[in-house]
ChimeraX commands (.cxc) that place a marker at each C-alpha (Angstrom):
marker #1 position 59.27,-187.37,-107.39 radius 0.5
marker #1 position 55.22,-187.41,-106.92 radius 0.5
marker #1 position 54.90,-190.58,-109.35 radius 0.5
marker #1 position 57.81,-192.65,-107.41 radius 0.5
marker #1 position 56.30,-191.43,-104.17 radius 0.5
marker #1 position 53.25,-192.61,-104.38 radius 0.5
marker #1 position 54.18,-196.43,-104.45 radius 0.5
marker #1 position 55.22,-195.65,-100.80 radius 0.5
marker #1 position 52.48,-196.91,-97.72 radius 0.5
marker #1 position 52.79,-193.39,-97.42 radius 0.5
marker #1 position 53.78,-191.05,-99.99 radius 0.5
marker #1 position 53.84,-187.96,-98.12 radius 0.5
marker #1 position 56.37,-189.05,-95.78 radius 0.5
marker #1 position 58.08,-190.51,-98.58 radius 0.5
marker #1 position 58.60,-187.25,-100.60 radius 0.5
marker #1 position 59.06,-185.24,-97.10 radius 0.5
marker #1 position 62.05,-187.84,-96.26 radius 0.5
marker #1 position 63.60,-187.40,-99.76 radius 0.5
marker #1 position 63.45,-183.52,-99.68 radius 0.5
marker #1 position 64.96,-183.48,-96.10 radius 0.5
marker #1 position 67.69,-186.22,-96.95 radius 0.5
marker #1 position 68.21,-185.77,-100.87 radius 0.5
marker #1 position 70.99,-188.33,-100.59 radius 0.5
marker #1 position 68.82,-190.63,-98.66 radius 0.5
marker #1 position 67.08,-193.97,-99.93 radius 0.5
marker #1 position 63.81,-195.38,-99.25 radius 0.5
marker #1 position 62.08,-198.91,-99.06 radius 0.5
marker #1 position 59.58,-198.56,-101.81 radius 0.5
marker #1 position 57.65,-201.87,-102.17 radius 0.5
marker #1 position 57.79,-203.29,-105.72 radius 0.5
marker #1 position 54.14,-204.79,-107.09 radius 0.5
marker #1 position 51.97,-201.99,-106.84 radius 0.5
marker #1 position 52.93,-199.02,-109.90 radius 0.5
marker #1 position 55.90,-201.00,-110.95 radius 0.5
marker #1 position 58.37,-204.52,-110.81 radius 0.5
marker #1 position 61.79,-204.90,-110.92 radius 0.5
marker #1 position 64.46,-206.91,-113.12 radius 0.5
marker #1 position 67.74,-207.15,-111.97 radius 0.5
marker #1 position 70.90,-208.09,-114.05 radius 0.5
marker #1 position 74.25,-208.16,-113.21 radius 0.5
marker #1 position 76.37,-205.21,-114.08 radius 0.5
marker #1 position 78.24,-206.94,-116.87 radius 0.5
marker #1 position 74.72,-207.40,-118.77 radius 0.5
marker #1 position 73.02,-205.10,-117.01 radius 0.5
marker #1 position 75.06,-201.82,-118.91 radius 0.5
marker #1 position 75.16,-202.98,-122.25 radius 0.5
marker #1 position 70.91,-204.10,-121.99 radius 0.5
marker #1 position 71.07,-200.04,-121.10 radius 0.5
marker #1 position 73.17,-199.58,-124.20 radius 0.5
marker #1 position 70.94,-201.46,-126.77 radius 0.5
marker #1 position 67.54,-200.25,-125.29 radius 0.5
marker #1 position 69.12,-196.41,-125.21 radius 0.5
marker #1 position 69.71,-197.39,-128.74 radius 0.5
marker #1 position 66.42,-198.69,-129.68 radius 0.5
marker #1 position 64.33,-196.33,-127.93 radius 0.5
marker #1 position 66.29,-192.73,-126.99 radius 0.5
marker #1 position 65.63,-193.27,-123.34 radius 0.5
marker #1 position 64.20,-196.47,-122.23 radius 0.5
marker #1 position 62.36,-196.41,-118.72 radius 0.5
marker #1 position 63.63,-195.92,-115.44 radius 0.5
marker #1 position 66.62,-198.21,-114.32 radius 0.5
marker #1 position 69.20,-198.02,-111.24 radius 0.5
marker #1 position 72.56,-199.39,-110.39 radius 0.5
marker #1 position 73.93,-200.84,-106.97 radius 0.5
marker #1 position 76.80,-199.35,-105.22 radius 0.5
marker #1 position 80.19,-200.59,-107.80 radius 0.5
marker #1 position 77.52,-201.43,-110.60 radius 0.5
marker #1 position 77.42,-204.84,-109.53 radius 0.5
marker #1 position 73.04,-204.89,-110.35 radius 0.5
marker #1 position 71.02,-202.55,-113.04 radius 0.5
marker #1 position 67.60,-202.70,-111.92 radius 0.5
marker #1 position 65.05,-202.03,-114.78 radius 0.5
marker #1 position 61.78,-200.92,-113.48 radius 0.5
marker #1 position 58.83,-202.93,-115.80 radius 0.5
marker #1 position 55.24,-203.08,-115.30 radius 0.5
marker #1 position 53.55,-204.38,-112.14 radius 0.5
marker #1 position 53.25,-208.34,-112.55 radius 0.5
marker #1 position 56.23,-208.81,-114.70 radius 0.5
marker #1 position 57.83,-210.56,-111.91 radius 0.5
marker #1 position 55.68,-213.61,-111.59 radius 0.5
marker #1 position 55.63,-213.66,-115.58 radius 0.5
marker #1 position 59.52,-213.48,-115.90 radius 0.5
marker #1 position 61.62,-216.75,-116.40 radius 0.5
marker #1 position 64.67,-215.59,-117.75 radius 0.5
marker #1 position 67.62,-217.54,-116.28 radius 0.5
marker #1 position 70.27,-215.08,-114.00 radius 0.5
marker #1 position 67.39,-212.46,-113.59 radius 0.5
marker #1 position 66.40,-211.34,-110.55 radius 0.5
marker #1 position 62.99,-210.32,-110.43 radius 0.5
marker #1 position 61.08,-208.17,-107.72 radius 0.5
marker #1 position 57.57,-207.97,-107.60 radius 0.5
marker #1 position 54.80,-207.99,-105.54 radius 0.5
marker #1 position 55.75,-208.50,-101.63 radius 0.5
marker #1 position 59.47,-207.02,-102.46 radius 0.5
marker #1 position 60.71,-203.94,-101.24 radius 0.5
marker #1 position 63.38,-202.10,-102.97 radius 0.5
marker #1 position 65.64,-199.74,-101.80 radius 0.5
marker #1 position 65.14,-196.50,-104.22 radius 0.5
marker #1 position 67.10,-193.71,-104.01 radius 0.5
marker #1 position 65.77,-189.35,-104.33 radius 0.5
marker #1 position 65.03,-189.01,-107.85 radius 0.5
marker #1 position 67.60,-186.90,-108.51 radius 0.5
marker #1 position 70.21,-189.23,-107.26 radius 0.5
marker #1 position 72.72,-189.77,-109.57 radius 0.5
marker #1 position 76.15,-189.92,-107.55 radius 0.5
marker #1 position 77.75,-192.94,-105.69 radius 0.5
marker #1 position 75.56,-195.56,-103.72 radius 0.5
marker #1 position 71.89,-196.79,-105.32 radius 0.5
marker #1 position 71.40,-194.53,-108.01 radius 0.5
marker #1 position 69.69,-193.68,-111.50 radius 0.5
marker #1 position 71.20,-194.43,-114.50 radius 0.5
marker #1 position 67.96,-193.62,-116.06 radius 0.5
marker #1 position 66.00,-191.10,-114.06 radius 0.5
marker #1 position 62.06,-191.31,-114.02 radius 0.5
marker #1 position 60.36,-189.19,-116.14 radius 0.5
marker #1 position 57.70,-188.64,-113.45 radius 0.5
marker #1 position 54.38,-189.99,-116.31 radius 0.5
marker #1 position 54.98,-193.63,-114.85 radius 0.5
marker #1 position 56.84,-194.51,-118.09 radius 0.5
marker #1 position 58.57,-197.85,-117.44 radius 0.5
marker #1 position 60.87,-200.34,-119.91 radius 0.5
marker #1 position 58.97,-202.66,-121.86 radius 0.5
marker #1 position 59.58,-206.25,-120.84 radius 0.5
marker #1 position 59.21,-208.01,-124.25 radius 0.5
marker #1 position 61.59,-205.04,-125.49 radius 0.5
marker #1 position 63.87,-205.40,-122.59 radius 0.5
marker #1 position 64.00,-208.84,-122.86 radius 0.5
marker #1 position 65.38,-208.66,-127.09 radius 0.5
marker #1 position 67.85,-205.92,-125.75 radius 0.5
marker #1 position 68.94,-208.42,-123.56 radius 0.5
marker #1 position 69.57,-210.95,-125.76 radius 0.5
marker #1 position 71.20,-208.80,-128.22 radius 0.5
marker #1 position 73.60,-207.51,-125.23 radius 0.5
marker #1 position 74.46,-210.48,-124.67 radius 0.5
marker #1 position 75.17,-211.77,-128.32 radius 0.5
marker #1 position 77.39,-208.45,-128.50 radius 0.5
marker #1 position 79.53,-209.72,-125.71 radius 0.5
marker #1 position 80.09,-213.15,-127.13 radius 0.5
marker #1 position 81.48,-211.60,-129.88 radius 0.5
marker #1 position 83.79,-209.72,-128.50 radius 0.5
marker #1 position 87.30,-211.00,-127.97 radius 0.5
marker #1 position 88.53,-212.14,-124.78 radius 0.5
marker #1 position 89.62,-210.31,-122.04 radius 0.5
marker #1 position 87.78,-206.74,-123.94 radius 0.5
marker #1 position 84.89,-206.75,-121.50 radius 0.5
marker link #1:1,2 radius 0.2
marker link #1:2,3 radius 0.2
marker link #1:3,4 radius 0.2
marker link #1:4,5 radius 0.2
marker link #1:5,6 radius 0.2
marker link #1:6,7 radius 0.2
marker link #1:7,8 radius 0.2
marker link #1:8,9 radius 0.2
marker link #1:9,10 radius 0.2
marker link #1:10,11 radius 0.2
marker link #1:11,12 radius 0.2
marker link #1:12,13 radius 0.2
marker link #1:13,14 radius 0.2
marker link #1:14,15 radius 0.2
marker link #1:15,16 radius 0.2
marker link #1:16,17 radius 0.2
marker link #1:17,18 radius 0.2
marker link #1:18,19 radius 0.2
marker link #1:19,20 radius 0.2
marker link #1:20,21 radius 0.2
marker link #1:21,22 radius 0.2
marker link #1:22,23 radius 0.2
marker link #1:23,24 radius 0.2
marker link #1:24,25 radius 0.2
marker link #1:25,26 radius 0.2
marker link #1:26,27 radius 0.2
marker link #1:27,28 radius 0.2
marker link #1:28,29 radius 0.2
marker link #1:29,30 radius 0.2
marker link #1:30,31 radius 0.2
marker link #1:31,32 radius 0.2
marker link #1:32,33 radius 0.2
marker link #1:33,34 radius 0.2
marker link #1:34,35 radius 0.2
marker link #1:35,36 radius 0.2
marker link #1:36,37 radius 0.2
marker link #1:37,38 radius 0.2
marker link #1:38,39 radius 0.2
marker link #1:39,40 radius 0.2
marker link #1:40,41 radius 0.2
marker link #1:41,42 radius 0.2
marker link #1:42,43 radius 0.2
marker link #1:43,44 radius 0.2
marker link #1:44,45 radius 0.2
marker link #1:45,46 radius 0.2
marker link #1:46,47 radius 0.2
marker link #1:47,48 radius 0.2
marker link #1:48,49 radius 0.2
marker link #1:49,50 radius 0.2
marker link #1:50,51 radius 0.2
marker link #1:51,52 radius 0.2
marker link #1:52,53 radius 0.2
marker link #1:53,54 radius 0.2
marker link #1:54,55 radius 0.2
marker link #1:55,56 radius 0.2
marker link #1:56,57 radius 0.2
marker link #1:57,58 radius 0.2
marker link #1:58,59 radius 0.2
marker link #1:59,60 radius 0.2
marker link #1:60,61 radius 0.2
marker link #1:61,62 radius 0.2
marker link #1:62,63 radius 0.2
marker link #1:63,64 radius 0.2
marker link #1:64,65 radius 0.2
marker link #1:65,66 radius 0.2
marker link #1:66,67 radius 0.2
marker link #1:67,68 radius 0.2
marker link #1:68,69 radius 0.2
marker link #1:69,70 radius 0.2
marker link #1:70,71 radius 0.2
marker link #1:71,72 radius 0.2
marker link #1:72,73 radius 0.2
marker link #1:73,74 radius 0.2
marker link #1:74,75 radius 0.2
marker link #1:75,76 radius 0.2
marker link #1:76,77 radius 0.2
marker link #1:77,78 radius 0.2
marker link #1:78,79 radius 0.2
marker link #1:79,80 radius 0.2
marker link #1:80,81 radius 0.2
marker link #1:81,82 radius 0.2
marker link #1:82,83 radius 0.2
marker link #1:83,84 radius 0.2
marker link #1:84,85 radius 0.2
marker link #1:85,86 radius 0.2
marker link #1:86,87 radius 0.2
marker link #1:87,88 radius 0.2
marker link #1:88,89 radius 0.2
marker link #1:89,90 radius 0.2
marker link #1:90,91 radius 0.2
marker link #1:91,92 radius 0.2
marker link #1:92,93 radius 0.2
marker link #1:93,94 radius 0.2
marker link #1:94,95 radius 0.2
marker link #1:95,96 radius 0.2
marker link #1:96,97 radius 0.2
marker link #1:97,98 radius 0.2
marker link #1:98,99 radius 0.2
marker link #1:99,100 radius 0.2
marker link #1:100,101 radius 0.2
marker link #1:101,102 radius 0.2
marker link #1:102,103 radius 0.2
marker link #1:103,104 radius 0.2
marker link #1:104,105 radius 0.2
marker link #1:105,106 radius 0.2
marker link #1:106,107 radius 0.2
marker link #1:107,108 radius 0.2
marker link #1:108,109 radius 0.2
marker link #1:109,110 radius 0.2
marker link #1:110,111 radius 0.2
marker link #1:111,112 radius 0.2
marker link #1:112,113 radius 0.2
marker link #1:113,114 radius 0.2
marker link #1:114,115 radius 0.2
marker link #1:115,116 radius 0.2
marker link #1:116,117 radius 0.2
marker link #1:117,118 radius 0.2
marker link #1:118,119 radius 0.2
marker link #1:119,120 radius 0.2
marker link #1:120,121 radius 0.2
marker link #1:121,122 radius 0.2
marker link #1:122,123 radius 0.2
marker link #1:123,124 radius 0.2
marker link #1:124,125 radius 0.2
marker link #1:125,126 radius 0.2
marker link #1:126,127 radius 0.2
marker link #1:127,128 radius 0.2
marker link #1:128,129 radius 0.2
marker link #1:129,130 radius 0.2
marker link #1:130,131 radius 0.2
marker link #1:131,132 radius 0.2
marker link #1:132,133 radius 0.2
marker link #1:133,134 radius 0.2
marker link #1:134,135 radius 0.2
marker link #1:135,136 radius 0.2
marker link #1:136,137 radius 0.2
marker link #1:137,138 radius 0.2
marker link #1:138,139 radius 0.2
marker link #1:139,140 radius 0.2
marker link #1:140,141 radius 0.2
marker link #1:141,142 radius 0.2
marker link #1:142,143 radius 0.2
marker link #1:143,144 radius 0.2
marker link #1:144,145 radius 0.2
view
């Protein structure tokens, strides 16, 4: 919880709001210790699927309420590097609503919790996942996703 605090203005509020409200969410802004890409859920959980492959836990990532966006935290500047077309990148100037770290219910919440040493996903590795999530699913018959 220290490591995702401390992206907060204030990170001492941030942890004391998170401890008093478990289930709450705060406005971290993205830029500073990390970025975010954001896929939809239909390539957003197999990425997760090929990079859990690759790697045996890939870096912190969270999902909307319904799955709809997996948001894969990257590091800090891969925003204004990213082009990838239907990606959704926050970066510097964003704010992102992040859940308590041990959030894994309904609402915003971690598919892959933070391992609290600043580890984040690889954006030249997340990227090849991507592509080979995506190759999956155009194999697949139709109507089977």
């Amino acid at each position: 919880m220290r490591w995702l605090a401390s992206a907060a203005p204030d990170p001492e509020t941030c942890r004391w709001e998170w401890e008093r409200h478990p289930l709450g969410v705060m406005l971290l802004p993205a830029g500073r210790l990390w970025d975010l890409l954001v896929l939809d859920g239909g390539l957003g959980h197999p990425t997760l699927e090929v990079l859990t492959g690759l790697l045996g836990r890939p870096g912190p990532v969270l999902a909307d309420y319904g799955d709809a966006r997996i948001g894969f935290f990257v590091p800090p500047g891969t925003a204004d590097r990213w082009l990838g077309t239907g990606v959704r990148a926050a970066g510097r100037g964003s704010w992102v609503a992040v859940p308590h770290p041990g959030r894994t219910g309904h609402g915003v919440r971690w598919l892959v919790l933070p391992d609290g040493t600043g580890t984040l996903n690889d954006p030249v590795v997340l990227e090849l996942a991507m592509h080979e999530a995506a190759a999956l699913r155009a194999r697949r018959p139709a109507g089977n996703d």
